[in-house]
Each structure stands twice: as structure tokens, then as C-alpha cells.
C-alpha positions in Angstrom: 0.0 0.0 0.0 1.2 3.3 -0.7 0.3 6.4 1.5 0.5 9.9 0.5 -0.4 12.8 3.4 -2.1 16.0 2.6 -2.1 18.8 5.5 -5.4 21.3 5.3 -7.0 24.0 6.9 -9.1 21.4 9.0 -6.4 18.8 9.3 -4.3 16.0 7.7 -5.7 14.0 5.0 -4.2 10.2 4.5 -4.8 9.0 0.9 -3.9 5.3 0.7 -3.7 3.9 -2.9 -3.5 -0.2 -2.8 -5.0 -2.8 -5.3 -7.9 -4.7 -3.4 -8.4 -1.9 -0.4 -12.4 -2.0 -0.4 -11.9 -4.9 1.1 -9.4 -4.0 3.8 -11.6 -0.7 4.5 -13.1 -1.3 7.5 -9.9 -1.9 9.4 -8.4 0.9 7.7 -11.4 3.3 9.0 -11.3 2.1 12.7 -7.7 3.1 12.8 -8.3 6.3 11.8 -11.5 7.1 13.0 -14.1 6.5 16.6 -17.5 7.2 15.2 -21.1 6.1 17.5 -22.1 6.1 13.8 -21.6 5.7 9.8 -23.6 7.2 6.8 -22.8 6.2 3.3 -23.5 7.7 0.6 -23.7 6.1 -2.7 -25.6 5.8 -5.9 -27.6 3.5 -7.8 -25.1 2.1 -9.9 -22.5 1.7 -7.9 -24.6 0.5 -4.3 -25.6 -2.9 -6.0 -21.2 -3.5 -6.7 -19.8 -2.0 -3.2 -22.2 -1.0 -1.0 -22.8 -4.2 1.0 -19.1 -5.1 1.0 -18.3 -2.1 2.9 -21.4 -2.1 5.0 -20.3 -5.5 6.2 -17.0 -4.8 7.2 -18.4 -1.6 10.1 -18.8 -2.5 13.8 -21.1 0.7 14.4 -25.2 0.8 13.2 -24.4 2.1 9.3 -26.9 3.4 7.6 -27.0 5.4 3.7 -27.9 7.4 1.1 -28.5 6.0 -2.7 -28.4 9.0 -4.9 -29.6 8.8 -8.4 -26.4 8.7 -10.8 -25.3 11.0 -12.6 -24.5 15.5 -13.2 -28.0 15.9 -13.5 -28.6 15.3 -9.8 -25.6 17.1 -8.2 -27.9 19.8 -7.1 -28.9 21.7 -3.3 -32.3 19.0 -3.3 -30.0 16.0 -3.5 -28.1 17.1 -0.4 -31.2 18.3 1.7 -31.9 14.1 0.9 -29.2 13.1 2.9 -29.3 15.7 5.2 -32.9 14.2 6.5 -30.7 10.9 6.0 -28.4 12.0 8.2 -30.4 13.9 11.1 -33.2 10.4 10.5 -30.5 8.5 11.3 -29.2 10.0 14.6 -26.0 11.6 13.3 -24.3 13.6 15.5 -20.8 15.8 15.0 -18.7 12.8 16.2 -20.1 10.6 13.8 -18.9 9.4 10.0 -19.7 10.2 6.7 -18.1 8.2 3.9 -18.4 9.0 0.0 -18.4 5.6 -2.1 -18.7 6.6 -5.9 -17.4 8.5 -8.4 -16.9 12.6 -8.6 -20.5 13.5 -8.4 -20.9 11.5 -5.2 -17.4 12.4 -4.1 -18.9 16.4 -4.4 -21.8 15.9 -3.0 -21.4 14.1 0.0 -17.9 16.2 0.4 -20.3 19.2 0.7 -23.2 17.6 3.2 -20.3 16.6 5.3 -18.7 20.4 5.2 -22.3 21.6 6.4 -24.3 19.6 8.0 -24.0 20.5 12.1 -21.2 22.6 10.8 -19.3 19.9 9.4 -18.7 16.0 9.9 -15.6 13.7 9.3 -15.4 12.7 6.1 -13.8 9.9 3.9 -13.9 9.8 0.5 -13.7 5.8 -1.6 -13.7 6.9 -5.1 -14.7 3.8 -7.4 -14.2 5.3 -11.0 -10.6 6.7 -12.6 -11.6 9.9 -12.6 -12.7 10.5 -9.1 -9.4 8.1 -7.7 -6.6 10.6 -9.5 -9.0 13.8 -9.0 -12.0 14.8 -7.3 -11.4 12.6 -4.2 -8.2 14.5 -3.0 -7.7 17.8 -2.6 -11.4 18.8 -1.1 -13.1 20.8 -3.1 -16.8 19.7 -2.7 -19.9 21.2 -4.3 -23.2 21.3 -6.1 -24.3 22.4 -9.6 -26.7 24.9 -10.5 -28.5 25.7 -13.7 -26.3 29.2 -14.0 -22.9 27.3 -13.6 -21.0 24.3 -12.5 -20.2 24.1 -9.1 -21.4 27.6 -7.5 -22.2 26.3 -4.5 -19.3 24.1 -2.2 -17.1 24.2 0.2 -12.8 23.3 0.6 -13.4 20.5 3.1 -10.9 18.0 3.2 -11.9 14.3 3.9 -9.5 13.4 6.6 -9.1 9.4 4.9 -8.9 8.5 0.8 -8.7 5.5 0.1 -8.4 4.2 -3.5 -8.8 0.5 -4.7 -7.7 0.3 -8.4 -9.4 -2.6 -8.5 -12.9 -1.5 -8.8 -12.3 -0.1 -12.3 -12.7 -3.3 -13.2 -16.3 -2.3 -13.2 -16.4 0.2 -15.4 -17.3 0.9 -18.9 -14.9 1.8 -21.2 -16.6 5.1 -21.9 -16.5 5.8 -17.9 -13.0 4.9 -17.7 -11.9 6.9 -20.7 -14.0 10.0 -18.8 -10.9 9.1 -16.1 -8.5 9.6 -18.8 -9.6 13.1 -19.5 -8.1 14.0 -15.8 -5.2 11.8 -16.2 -3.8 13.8 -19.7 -4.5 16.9 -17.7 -2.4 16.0 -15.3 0.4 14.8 -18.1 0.2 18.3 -19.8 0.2 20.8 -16.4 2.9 18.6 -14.6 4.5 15.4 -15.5 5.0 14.9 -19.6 6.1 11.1 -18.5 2.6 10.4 -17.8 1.6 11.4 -21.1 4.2 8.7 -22.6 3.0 6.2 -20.5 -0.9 6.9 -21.7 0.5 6.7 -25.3 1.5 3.0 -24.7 -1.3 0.3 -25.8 -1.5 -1.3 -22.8 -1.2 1.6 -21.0 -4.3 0.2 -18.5 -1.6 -2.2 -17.4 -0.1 0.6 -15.8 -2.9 1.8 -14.6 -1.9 1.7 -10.5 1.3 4.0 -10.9 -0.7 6.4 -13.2 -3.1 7.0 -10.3 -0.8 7.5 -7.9 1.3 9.9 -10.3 -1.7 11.9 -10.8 -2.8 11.9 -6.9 1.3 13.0 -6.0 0.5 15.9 -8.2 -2.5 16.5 -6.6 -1.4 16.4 -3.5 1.7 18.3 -4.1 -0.5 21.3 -5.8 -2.9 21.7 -3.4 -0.6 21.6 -0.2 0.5 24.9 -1.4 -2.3 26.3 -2.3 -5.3 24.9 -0.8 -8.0 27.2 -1.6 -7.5 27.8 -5.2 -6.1 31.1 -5.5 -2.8 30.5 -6.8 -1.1 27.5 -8.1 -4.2 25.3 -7.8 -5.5 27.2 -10.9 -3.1 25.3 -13.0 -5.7 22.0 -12.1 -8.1 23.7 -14.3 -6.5 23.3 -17.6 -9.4 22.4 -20.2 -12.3 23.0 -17.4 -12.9 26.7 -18.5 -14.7 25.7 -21.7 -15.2 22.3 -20.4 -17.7 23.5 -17.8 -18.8 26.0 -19.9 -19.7 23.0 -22.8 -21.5 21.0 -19.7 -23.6 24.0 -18.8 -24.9 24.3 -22.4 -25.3 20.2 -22.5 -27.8 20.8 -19.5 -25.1 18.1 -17.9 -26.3 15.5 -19.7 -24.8 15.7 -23.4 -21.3 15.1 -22.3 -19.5 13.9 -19.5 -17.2 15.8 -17.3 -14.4 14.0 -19.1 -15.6 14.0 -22.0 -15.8 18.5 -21.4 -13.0 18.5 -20.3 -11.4 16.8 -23.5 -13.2 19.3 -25.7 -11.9 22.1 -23.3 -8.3 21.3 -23.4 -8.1 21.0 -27.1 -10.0 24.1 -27.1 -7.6 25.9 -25.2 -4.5 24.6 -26.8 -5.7 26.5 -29.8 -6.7 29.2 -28.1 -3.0 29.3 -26.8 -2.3 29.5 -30.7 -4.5 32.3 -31.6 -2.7 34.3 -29.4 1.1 33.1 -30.9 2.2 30.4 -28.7 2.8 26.9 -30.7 0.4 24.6 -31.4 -0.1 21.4 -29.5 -3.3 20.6 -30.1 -2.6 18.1 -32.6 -0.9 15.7 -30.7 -3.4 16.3 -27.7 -6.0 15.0 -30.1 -4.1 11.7 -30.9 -3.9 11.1 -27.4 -7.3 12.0 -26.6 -8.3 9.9 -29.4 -6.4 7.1 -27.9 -8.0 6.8 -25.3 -11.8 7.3 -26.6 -12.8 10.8 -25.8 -14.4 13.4 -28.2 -12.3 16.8 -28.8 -14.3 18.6 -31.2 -16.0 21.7 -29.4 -19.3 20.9 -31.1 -21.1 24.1 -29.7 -21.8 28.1 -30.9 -18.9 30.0 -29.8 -21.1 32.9 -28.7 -22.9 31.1 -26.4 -19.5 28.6 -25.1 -18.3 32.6 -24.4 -21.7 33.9 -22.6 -21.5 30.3 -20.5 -18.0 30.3 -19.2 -18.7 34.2 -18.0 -20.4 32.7 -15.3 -17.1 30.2 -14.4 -15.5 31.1 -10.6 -12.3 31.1 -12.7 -13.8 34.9 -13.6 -12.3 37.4 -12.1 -13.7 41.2 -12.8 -13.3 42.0 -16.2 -10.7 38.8 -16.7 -11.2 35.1 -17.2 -7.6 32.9 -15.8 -6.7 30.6 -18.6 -4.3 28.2 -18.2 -2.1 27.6 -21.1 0.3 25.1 -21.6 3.5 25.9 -23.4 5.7 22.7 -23.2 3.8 19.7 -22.1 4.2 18.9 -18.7 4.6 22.8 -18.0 1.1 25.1 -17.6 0.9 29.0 -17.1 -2.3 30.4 -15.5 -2.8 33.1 -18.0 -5.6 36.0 -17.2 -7.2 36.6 -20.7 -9.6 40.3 -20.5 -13.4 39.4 -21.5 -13.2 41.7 -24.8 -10.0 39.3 -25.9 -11.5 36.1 -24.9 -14.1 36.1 -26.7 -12.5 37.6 -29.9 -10.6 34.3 -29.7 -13.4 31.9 -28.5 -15.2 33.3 -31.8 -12.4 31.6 -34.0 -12.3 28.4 -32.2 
């Protein structure tokens, strides 16, 4: 098992990254945590895999939450659901909340935790790629709503991660290549290696030390700046227009993956509008590779009137990040009046 340490505003966060962990949980969560009580939260496709594994393996009364899956439900009503959950089940401040799911679950639950009786320990058990190398660490939590992507949340790390490369097994090959989206990201802002390791054929072989690659990034980014002011930004390469292309797909036309592949190509030719070289072309062979879209399929006036409403707008200025060499990313504030001069020749 391998154990990275992330320290936060409200404490140190453990992220363990072993194959065949889900089934080692329990012991894992007594040793870091005393709880009168656990609440899970899940969601209808992943509570008929996991759910009962982990239930079985908790000395305290458990009870949980099953979500509806998917974006479209990553809203304010599906956490006042498990807040009755919760306060129905007898939760109290000392008690447990585990996440087990992918990044919608991960989001919500890592918000209900941050608020409910003014916050509750928290462990996140990510079961798809995309939330094990990115939404699971770092803890940004939050909800959608029909103006923007994640307006409401909260920085609330989960004080245990624990991530079993093993459950991908599970997953579709669409789902898993939604994973791959964050993975490249990471390849481009941080770690070029990772990109020649994706490149491979069997790169899923390698799947394990790609995670924990990602998560080391992760880690590393957000231990300096936890609350997204600085450095962090550099995490959001491609999620500009990504988000911006979710908003105006009602979260349902394309995954967050699958965004954030059309936002990353996107913004590696916006990078050449404005005279940097163009990567975008081997970006799209990789993306390819791995079975993810990367044709911005949208009108470019209304990807620019969507994205005005991203947090990553500041004033009169929108923080791009561009990547110049891969592996190497430049948080880049772009003036509204430019931006969309360029959007418009996207």
C-alpha cells in the first residue's frame, strides 16, 4: 500500500492507494477514526457492486444514502436528501460520513459533510478513474446549479482516501476513458512522463502507478495552495470551456471527461491564436487514444456567454491556463473583450 499525506486548513488528510483496499476498509477506517455512527452515501449504480461489502465490514449501526447517478442530480435538493438521512439516522458531529462513488458522489457528499451540524468527518472511496486521481483529493466539494457548474461548495478536506484500483474493473470503457480526460491533464500541467506512459497500448496495465502519479500531483499542488487562488488554478487546464460546454449540454450531453477533452483541445488552440505553438494536434491523438471526443461541437457565442459565469472569472478577466511545453502550464488572465474575440475563432 502506498500512503501519501495531505495537510489542510481542517487537518491532515491520509490518501492510501492499494490494489484490493475495499476490502481492507473497515480496518483501515477504525484506525483512523471512533465514530457512535456511519452514513454512506452512494448511488444506484455503484450500491448494488460495493455498497454491502463495505457495509459488512463496520462495527457501528451504518446506515446510507442512494443517490440517483449522474451530473443531473448534483444539485442543493440531492443534499437536503441526505441531510434528513443523516439527522433520520441519529447523526451527530462525532459521527462518519463516507463518500463511495465516483466525482458526483465524491462532491456531493464532500459538501453535506462540510455543512451539516457545521461539518462532519469525512472519507472519501472513489470507485471510478476519474474521481481516484481527482475529485477525491484535494477537497473541493460542491453542487451544480443551472447558472454554472459548481457555484455552491465548500474546501473540506476528507481526513481518509482510500483508493482500490481494482474497482475499475467495473467500469465501462466510456466511464473509464471519462478518467482519462483527468489523467492527460495531469500529463500536460505537470509530468509529460505520464503522457508517454498513456500513449503505450496497454497503458491500463499501468494503470496503478498512473493514479498514484496523478494523486502526487495533486497532492503536491494543493498543499500549497489549498483554496484555489494561486497555483491550484493550473488543475483547471481544459475545465474553462469544459464547464462552460457542460452547462450548455444541461449536464447531460457530455460527461465531465468528455468536457474536459473538448476544453483542453479548445484551449491549446486558443494558446495558438494568441502566438504560442500549437499542441493541439498531438493532444487530439492522445485523446483519441483513449476514446474521448475533442471537437468543441457548440456556438462559440454562447460557449463565451457560459463560461462568464465560471469562478475562474475574475472582474473584467477570465484565468486561462495555457500550456507551453507539455508537462509545463501558465495560469494566464485573458480580458473578456480578448477572450471572446478568440473563443469566436475556435
Amino acid at each position: 500500500m502506498r500512503t501519501l499525506s495531505l495537510t489542510g486548513t481542517n487537518g491532515v488528510s491520509d490518501i492510501h492507494i492499494a490494489a484490493g483496499l475495499l476490502n481492507h476498509a473497515g480496518a483501515l477506517l477504525s484506525a483512523t477514526f471512533s465514530p457512535s455512527r456511519i452514513h454512506i452515501v452512494t448511488d444506484t449504480t455503484v450500491a448494488p457492486l460495493y455498497l454491502g461489502t463495505l457495509e459488512a465490514q463496520l462495527r457501528q449501526p451504518v446506515s446510507h444514502t442512494i443517490i440517483p447517478a449522474g451530473e443531473a442530480h448534483k444539485q442543493l435538493a440531492t443534499v437536503e436528501t441526505i441531510y434528513h438521512d443523516m439527522l433520520a439516522a441519529g447523526m451527530t458531529r462525532q459521527d462518519l460520513v463516507i463518500a463511495l462513488g465516483g466525482g458526483v458522489v465524491g462532491d456531493i457528499t464532500g459538501f453535506a459533510a462540510a455543512t451539516f451540524l457545521r461539518g462532519v468527518s469525512l472519507c472519501q472511496i472513489p470507485t471510478t478513474l476519474l474521481a481516484q486521481v481527482d475529485s477525491s483529493v484535494g477537497g473541493k466539494t460542491g453542487v451544480d446549479l443551472p447558472e454554472g457548474k459548481n457555484l455552491v461548495g465548500a474546501f473540506y478536506q476528507p481526513r481518509l482516501v482510500l483508493i482500490d484500483p481494482e474497482v475499475l474493473a467495473t467500469l465501462s470503457d466510456a466511464t473509464f476513458a471519462d478518467g482519462m480526460a483527468e489523467v492527460i491533464k495531469y500529463g500536460y500541467i505537470a509530468n509529460r512522463e505520464i503522457l508517454e506512459q498513456v500513449a503505450r497500448p496497454d497503458f491500463k496495465a499501468h494503470i496503478d502507478e498512473i493514479i498514484y502519479e496523478c494523486v502526487k500531483i495533486k497532492r503536491d499542488v494543493v498543499a500549497i495552495d489549498e483554496h484555489d487562488t494561486g497555483l491550484r488554478m493550473i488543475l483547471n487546464f481544459g475545465h474553462t470551456i469544459g464547464h462552460a460546454a457542460e452547462k450548455l449540454g444541461h449536464y447531460t450531453d457530455l460527461t465531465h471527461g468528455q468536457a474536459v477533452a473538448v476544453g483542453m483541445v479548445a484551449a491549446m488552440r486558443l494558446s495558438a491564436l494568441r502566438g504560442d505553438a500549437d499542441l493541439s494536434a498531438p493532444l487530439v491523438s492522445l485523446l483519441e487514444h483513449v476514446g474521448l471526443p475533442t471537437a468543441l461541437q457548440y456556438d462559440r457565442e454562447a460557449v463565451f456567454d457560459a463560461l462568464l459565469s465560471d469562478k475562474k472569472k475574475f472582474g473584467g478577466t477570465v484565468n486561462f491556463i495555457l500550456v507551453r511545453d507539455p508537462g509545463r502550464a501558465e495560469i494566464t488572465p485573458i480580458d473578456a473583450q480578448t477572450l471572446h474575440d478568440y473563443i469566436l475563432k475556435l
